[in-house]
N, C-alpha and C positions, 0 to 999 in steps of 0.2 A: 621277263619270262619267269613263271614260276613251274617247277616243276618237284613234284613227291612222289614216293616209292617207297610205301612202304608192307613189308611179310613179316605177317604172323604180328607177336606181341611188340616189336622194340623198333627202333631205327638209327641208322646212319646220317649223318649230315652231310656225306662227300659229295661237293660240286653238284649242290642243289635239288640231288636225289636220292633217296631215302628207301633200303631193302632189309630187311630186317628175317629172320625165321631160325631156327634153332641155330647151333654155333656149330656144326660140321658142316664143313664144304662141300662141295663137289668132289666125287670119285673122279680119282686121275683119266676117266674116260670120258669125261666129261668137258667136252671146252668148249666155253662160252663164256664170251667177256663181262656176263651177270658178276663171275664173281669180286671180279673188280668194286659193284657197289655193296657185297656184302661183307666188310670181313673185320666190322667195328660193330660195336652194339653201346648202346647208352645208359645210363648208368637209372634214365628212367623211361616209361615207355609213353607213346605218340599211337591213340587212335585215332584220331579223327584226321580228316584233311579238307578242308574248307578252300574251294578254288570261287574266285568268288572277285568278279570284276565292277569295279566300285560305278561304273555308267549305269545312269537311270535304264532299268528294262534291261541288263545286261546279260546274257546268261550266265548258270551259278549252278555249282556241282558241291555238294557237302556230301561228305563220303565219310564212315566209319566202318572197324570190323574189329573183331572179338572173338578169341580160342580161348575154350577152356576143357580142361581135359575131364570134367565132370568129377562123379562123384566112386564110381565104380572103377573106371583102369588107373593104370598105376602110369599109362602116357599116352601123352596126345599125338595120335596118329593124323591130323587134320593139317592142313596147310592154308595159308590163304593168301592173299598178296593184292593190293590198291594200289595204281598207279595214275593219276589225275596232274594232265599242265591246261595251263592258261596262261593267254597272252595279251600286252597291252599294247598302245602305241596305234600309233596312222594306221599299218598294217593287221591288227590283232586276228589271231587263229580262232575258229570257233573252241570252246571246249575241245581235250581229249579223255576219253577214262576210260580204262581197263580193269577188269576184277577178276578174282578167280579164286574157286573153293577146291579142293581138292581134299577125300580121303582114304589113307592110306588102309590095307585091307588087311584087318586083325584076325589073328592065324597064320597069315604069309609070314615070310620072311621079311623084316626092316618094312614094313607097311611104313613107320615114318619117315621111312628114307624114301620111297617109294614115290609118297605125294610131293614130299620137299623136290626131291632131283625133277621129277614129270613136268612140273607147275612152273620151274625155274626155267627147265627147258624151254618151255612152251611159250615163258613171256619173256624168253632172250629173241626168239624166232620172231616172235608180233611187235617188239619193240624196234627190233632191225630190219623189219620187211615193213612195216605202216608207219610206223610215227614218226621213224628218222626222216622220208620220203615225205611224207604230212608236214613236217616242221621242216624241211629244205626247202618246201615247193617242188623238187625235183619231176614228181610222178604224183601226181594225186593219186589215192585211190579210191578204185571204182569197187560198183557191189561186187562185181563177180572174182575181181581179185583179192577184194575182202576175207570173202567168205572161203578163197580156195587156202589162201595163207592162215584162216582161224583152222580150218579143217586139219593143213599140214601143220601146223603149230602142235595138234594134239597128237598126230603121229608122230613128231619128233620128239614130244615128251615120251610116247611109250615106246618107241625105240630106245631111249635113254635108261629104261629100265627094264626092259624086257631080256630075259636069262632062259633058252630053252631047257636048261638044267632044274627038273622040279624041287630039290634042294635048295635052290637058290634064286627060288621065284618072288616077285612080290609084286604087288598089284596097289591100284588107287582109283577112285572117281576123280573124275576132272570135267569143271562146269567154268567154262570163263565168256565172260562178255565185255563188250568191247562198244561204247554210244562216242560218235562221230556226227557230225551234223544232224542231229536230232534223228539219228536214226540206233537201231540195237541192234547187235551181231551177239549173235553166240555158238558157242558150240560148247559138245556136251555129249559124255560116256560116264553113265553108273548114275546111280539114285541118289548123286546130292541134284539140288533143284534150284532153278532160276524163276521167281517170282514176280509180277509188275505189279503197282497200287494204281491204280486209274481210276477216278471218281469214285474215291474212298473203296472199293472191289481190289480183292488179292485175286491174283487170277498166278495159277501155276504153268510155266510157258511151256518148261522142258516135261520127256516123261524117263520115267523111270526106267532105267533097263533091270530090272528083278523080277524074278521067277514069280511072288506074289505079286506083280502089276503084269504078267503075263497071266496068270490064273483070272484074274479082276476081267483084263480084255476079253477072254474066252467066255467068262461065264460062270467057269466051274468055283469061284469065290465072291462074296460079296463085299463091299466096301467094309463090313464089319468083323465081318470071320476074317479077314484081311489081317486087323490092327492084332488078332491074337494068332495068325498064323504062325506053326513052328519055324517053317523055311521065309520067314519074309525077308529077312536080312543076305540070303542068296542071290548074288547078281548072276545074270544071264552075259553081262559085257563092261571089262577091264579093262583101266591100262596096266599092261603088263604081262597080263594072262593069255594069251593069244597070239599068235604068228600076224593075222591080217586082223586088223582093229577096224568095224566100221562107226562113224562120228555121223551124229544128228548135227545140225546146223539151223538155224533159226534167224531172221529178220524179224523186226518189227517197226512202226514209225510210232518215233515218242511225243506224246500229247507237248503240250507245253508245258505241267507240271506233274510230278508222280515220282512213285519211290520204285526202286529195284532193290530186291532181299536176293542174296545168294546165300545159299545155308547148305552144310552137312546133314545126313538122316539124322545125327545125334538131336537135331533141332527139330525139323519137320515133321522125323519119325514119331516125337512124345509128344508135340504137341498142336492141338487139334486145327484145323485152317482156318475156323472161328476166333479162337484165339490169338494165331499168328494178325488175322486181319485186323483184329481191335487195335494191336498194341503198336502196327505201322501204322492205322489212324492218328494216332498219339500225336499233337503238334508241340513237340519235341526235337531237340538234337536227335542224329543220327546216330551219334556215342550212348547219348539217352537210352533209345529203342534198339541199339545192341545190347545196352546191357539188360534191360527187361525181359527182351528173347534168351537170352543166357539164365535170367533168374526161370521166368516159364517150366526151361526143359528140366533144370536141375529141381524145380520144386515136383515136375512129373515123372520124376527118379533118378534125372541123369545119369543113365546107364550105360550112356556112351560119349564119347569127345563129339564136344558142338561147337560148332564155327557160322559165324555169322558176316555178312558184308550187306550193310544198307547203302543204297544212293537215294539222294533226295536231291533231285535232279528239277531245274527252272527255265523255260526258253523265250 
């Protein structure tokens, strides 16, 4: 059994899984046995994770991701977090992977606290309600219990941070996906974005919640007036900012081969979806084509923290 975990730049070696993301813990309000895998850091950093079962025709998940706090803020408000097992033997488990971008909302209050606490939340919930049950046999799960546990997962992150004291508010997008038997789950609040490559085509899965991709829907903006919009960077929907939080959900069935990009706007936002689709054509590592995507947005000003999560995913 192999199993990795790892947030943000660094990781942990303890008992075969691996979480890594700035070095403050959890607020004492926070309990969740995550922090058990976070509270060592290495002296170098682990992006990539190559799950990868050596039988002919085997499936193969290679997974990378990449924060950098760009060229403009002074910190990285972005979160991110890869957790991929495989297993071997008479009985072997299909593939598991989980991903997740989160960022935290400059202006608020501790934005990076915001996405770190939400995200850690969220993949304490999906790692103890799917994968323990997935890797016991105990309960397989099914779509519709999938989908309610990724849903609650994002509620639980934004209760985790949500403060009705305006003082003391602070907010984050949170995009995580979750590919189980060749199929994709996601869910998804605020304008980072979930991406597939399918037959060389980027295709963007999630939509945005901001005020500019509500103006776009309407009418009253064009995809162009858009990229120089004042308010584009306005979300319409948070975690953290609101009492009742509603969460988009998504399925999809995954080809047998293709990549999944999860990015920050730091990423998306600068550069153009021509661009993004060239450079995951790239047949290259997934460490490769994150750091490409990380050079793209900072040569197109990096004006903001970019976080990237590729899968290059094989069935």
């Amino acid at each position: 059994m192999a199993v990795e975990l790892i947030d943000d730049k660094s990781h942990s070696g303890k008992d075969q899984r691996m979480m890594t993301d700035e070095t403050m813990g959890y607020p004492d309000a926070i309990d969740t046995d995550i922090d058990a895998l976070a509270d060592t850091k290495p002296e170098a950093p682990l992006n990539e994770t190559v799950v990868e079962n050596l039988q002919v025709g085997a499936p193969e998940l290679r997974v990378a991701q990449r924060s950098d706090v760009g060229v403009i803020r002074k910190r990285n408000e972005d979160s991110c977090l890869i957790f991929s097992s495989e297993s071997g033997g008479h009985f072997p488990l299909s593939p598991f992977g989980f991903y997740l971008v989160a960022d935290g909302m400059g202006g608020h209050e501790s934005g990076h606290l915001a996405s770190k606490i939400a995200s850690r939340a969220a993949t304490s919930h999906i790692l103890k309600e799917i994968y323990i049950p997935f890797l016991t046999g105990d309960a397989p799960p099914d779509d519709d219990l999938i989908e309610k546990t990724m849903r609650d997962a994002v509620h639980i992150g934004h209760k985790a941070i949500y403060n009705p004291d305006p003082a003391k508010d602070g907010g984050t997008t949170l995009t995580i996906a979750l590919m189980l038997d060749r199929e994709l789950y996601l869910a998804h609040v605020g304008d980072s974005r979930a991406y597939w490559l399918v037959d060389g085509n980027l295709e963007a899965i999630t939509n945005d919640h901001s005020l500019v991709q509500r103006l776009q829907d309407e009418g009253q903006l064009t995809a162009e007036e858009a990229e120089h919009y004042q308010y584009r960077n306005v979300l319409l929907r948070a975690l953290g900012q609101e009492d009742e939080l509603e969460v988009d959900t998504y399925k999809r069935s995954l080809p047998r081969k293709g990549k999944l990009l999860l990015c920050s706007d730091g990423l998306c936002g600068l550069v153009p979806g021509s661009k993004l689709q060239q450079i995951m054509n790239l047949s290259i590592s997934p460490h490769e084509i994150t750091e490409q995507l990380i050079a793209a947005a900072v040569e197109a000003g990096g004006y903001d923290n970019i976080t990237a999560v590729v899968v290059d995913f094989r069935f």
